[in-house]
C-alpha positions in Angstrom: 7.2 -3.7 6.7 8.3 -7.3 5.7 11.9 -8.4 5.3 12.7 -9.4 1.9 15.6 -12.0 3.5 16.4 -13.2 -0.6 15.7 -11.1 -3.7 17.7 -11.7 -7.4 16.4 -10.4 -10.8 17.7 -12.0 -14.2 17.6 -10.5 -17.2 15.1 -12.7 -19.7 17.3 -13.2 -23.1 20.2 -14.6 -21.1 19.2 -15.5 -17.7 22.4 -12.9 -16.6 21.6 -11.7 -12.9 21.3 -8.0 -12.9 19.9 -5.5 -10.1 16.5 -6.4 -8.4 13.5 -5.3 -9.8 9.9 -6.0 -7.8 8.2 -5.5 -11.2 4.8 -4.3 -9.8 3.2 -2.0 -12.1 4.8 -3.2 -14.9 3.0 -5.6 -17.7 3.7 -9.6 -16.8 2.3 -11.8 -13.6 3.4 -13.2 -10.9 2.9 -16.4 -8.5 3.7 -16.6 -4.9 4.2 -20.3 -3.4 4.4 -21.3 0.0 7.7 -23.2 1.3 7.8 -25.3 4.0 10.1 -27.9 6.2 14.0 -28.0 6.4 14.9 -28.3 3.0 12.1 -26.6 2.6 9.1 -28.3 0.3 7.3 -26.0 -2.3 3.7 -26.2 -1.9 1.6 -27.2 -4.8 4.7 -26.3 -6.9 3.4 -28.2 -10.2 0.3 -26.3 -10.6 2.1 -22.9 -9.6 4.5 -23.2 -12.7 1.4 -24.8 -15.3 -0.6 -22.0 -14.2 2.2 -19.2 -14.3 3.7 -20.9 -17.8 -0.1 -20.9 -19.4 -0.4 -17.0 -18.3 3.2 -16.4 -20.0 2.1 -17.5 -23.0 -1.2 -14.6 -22.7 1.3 -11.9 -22.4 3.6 -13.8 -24.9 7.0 -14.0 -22.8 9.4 -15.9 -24.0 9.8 -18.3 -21.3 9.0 -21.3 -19.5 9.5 -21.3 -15.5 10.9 -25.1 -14.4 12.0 -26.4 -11.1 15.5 -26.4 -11.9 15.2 -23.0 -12.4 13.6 -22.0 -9.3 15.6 -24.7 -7.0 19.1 -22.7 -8.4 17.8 -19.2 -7.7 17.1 -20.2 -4.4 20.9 -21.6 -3.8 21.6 -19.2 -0.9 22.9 -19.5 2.5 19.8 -18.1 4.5 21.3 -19.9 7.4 16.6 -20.8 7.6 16.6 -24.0 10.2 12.9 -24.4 9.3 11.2 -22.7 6.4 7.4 -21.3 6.4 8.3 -18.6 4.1 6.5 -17.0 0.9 9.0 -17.8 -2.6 7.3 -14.4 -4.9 8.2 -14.8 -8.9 7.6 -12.5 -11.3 7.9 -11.6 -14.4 7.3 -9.1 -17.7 9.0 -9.3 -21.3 12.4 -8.2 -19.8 13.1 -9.2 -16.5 11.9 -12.4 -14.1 12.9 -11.7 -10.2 12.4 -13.9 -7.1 12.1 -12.9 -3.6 11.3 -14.9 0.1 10.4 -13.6 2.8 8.8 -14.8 6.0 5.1 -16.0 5.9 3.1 -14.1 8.5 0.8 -16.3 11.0 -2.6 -15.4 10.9 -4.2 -14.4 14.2 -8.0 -16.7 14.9 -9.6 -13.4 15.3 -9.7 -12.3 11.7 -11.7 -9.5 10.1 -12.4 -7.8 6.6 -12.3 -4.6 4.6 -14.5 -3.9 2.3 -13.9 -2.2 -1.0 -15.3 -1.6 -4.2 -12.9 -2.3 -6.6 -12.3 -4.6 -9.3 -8.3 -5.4 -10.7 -7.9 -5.0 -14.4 -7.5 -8.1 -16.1 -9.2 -10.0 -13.0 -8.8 -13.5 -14.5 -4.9 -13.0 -14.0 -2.5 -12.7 -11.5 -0.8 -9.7 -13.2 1.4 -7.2 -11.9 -0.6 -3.9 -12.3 -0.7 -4.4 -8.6 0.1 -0.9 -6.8 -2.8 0.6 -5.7 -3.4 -2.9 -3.8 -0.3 -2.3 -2.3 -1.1 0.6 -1.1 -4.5 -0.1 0.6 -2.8 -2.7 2.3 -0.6 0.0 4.0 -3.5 0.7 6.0 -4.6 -2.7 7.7 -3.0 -5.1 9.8 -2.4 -7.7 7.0 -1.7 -10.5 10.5 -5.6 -10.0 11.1 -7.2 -8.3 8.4 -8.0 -9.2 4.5 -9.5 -6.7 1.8 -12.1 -7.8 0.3 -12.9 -6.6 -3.5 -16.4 -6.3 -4.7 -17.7 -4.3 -8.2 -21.7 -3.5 -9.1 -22.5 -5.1 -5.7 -21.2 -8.6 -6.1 -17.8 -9.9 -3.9 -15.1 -11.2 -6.1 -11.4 -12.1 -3.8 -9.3 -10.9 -1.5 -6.3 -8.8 -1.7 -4.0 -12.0 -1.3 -7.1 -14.5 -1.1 -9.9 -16.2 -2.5 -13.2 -16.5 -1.1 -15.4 -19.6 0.0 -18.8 -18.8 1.1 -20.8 -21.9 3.0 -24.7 -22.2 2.9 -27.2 -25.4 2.5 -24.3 -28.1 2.7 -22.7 -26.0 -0.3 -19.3 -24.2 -0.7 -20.7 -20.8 -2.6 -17.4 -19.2 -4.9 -18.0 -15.7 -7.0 -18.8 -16.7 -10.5 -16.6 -13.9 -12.6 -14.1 -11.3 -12.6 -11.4 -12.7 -10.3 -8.3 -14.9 -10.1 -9.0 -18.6 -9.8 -5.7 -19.3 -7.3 -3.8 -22.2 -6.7 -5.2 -23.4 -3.1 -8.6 -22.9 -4.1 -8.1 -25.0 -7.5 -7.2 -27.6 -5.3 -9.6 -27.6 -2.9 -12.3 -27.7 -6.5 -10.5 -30.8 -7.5 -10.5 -32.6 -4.0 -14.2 -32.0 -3.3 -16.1 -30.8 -6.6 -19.7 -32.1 -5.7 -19.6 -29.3 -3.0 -18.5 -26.1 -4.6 -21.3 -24.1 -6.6 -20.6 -20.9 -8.8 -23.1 -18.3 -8.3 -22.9 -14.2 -8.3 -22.4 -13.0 -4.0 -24.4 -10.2 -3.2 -23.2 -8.0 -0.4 -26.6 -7.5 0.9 -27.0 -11.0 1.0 -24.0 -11.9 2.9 -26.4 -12.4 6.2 -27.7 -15.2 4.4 -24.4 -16.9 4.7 -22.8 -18.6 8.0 -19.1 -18.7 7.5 -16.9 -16.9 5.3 -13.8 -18.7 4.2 -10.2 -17.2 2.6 -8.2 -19.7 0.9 -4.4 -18.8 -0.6 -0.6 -19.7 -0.6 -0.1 -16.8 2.1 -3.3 -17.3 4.3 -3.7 -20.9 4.7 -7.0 -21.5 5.1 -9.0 -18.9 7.2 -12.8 -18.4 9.2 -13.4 -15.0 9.3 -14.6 -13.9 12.7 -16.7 -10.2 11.3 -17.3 -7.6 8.4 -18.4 -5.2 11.2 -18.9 -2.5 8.4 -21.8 -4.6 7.6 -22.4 -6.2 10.8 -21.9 -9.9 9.7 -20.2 -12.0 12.5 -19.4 -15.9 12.0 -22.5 -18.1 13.0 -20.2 -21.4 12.7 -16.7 -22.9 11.8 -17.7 -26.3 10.4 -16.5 -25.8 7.2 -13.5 -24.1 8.2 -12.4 -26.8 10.3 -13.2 -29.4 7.1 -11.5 -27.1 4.6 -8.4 -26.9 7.5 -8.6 -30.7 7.7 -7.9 -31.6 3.9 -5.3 -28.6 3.2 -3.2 -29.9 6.5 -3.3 -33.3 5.1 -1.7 -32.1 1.9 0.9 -30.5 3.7 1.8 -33.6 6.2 1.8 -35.8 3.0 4.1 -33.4 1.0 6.5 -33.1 3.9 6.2 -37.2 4.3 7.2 -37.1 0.6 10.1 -35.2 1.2 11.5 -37.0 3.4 10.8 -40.4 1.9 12.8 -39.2 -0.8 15.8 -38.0 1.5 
């Protein structure tokens, strides 16, 4: 079980700190952002609150998320020397809470679970998120990802998106899942190589590396989907994908401290 080492909840109208409330299975979104260095750095922090603001605005809260916001929340003495944690905010029409806890380190060797399932309102990162939760219970979250699929086509990961690599071309589901920050960014850094198409599951021998992209993951080549008896042929594109987002994070920590 993960240590929550911060959690605070607010209550919307006023912004008055009241008892903490995850949220899950209630009706509203959330965003989880990577932190980073001594201060620390929020990763891609711009595009987490335009994207969490412009689903707001779906669900019709009465809010707007801001940096000064978040920066106050997080005034607490952690006593973190170095951070590479996970900042989680939520929200619904009554309550917006934060939590941090310690990102996990993916191991090389990672695998995948299948599943058919497909989350309601795909398109968004809502909070009707329970019964994710719970198949998560029963993997090794350090080494393993669950994969969703519906009608025979794969759409994300539990905490991930997917990248598929085949003739020179980064493959991405078409429909029916959450566009999420890192993989925006890795659209708008290299757009002549991505292609949208449906992903068969019986076609996935067609396809020599499998990618997951997120805030939590990183970037990572997955080793085997043994249930289907699909092992990595290459890490190319892995290693390409692992080249540009470790550039982003050396120039937003280079940032930082030019600033300092």
């Amino acid at each position: 079980m993960e240590k929550i080492l911060l959690k605070k909840s607010y209550q919307l109208n006023n912004l008055k700190k009241i008892k903490y409330d995850h949220l899950w299975g209630t009706k509203g979104i959330f965003t989880t952002i990577r932190l980073i260095g001594n201060l620390p750095n929020y990763i891609l922090l711009s595009d987490h609150i335009k994207k969490f603001n412009k689903s707001i605005k779906i669900f019709k809260i009465d809010f707007i998320l801001s940096k000064d916001f978040l920066f106050k929340a997080l005034q607490s003495n952690l006593n973190i020397k170095k951070y590479d944690h996970l900042l989680r905010i939520a929200i619904n029409k009554k309550k917006i809470s934060i939590s941090l806890r310690k990102r996990q380190k993916p191991n090389k060797k990672f695998s995948v679970v299948l599943k058919n399932y497909q989350r309601s309102l795909p398109n968004l990162k809502n909070l009707k998120y329970k019964k994710i939760l719970n198949m998560q219970k029963n993997i090794n979250m350090k080494n393993e990802e669950i994969i969703f699929y519906n009608k025979g086509k794969l759409l994300e990961g539990s905490t991930t998106n997917i990248i598929l690599y085949s003739n020179d071309k980064f493959i991405i589901p078409s429909k029916n899942y959450y566009v999420g920050i890192t993989l925006s960014y890795f659209i708008k850094k290299m757009p002549s190589l991505f292609l949208v198409k449906d992903i068969s599951l019986d076609q996935l021998s067609l396809y020599k590396e499998i990618i997951l992209v997120g805030s939590g993951k990183g970037v990572i080549s997955i080793a085997s989907i043994k249930s289907i008896n699909w092992y990595r042929s290459s890490t190319m594109m892995y290693k390409k994908l692992l080249k540009v987002y470790d550039k982003l994070l050396k120039e937003l920590n280079l940032k930082l401290i030019i600033l300092i």
